[in-house]
C-alpha positions as CSV (number, residue, x, y, z in Angstrom):
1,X,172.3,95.6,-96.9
2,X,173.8,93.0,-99.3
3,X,173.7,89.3,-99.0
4,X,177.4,89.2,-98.1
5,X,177.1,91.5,-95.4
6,X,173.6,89.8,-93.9
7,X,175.6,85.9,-94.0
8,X,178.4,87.6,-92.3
9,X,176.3,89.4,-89.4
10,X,174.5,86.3,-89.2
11,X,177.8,84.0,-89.1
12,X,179.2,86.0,-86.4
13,X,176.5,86.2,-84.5
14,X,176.0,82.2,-84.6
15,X,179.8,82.3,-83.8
16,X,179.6,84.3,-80.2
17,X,176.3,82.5,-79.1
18,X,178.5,79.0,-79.7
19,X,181.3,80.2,-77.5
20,X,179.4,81.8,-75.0
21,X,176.1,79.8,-74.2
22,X,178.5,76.7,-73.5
23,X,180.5,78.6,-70.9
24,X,177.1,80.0,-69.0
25,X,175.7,77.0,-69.3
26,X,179.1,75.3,-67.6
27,X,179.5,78.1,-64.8
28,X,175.4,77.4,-63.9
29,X,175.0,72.9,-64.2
30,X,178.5,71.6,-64.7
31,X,182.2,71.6,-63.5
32,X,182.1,75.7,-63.0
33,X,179.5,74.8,-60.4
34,X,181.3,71.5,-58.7
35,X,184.8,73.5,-58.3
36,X,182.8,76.3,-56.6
37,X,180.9,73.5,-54.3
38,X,184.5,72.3,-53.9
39,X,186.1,75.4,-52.5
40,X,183.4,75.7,-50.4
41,X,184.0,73.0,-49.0
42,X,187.9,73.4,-48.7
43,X,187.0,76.8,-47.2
44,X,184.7,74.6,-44.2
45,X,187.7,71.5,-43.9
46,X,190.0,74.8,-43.1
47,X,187.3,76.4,-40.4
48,X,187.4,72.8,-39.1
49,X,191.1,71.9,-38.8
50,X,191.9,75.8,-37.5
51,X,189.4,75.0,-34.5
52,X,190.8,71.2,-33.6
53,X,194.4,72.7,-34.0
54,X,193.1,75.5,-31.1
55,X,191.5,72.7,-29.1
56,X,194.7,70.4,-29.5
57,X,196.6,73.2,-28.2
58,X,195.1,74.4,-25.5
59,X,194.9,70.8,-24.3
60,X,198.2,69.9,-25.1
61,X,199.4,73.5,-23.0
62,X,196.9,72.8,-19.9
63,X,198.5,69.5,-19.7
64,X,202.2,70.4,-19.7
65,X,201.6,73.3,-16.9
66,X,198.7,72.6,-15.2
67,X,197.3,75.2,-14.5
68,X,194.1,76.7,-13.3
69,X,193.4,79.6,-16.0
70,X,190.1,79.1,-17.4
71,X,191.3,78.3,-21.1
72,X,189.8,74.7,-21.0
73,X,186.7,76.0,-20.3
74,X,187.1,78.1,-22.9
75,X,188.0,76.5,-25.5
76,X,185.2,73.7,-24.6
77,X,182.4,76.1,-24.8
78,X,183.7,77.4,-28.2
79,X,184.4,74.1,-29.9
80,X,181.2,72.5,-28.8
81,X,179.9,76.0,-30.1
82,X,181.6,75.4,-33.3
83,X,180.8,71.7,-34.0
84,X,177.3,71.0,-31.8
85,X,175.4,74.0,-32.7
86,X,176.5,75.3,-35.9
């Protein structure tokens, strides 16, 4: 193999390794991993607001009727489900 060809291999090689190690190394210790700690917790604030919108609700609809049907029991057991013992 010639000299040419050897710095070549060599400077390509040093090439990929400084694009990728900086990427691995940002996906595994820096903002790669914050933004996936942050949509996990975006995913959890959603849980949280879909189950206080259902509670809201069913309270909201027991107090305009007033009726007997079982849903605020329901919906008690499930949020303090949800919220107490998760």
């Amino acid at each position: 193999m010639s000299e040419a060809m050897t710095i070549a291999l060599i400077g390509g090689t040093v090439s990929v390794l400084v694009a990728v190690i900086p990427k691995i190394m940002d996906n595994h210790y820096g903002m790669g991993k914050d933004i996936k700690d942050i949509k996990e917790d975006v995913s959890t604030l959603k849980d949280n607001d879909r189950k206080n919108g259902d509670m809201i609700y069913t309270m909201l609809s027991h107090m305009a009727t007033g009726n007997e049907t079982g849903e605020m029991k329901r919906a008690l057991n499930e949020y303090n489900e949800y919220f107490r013992h998760s």
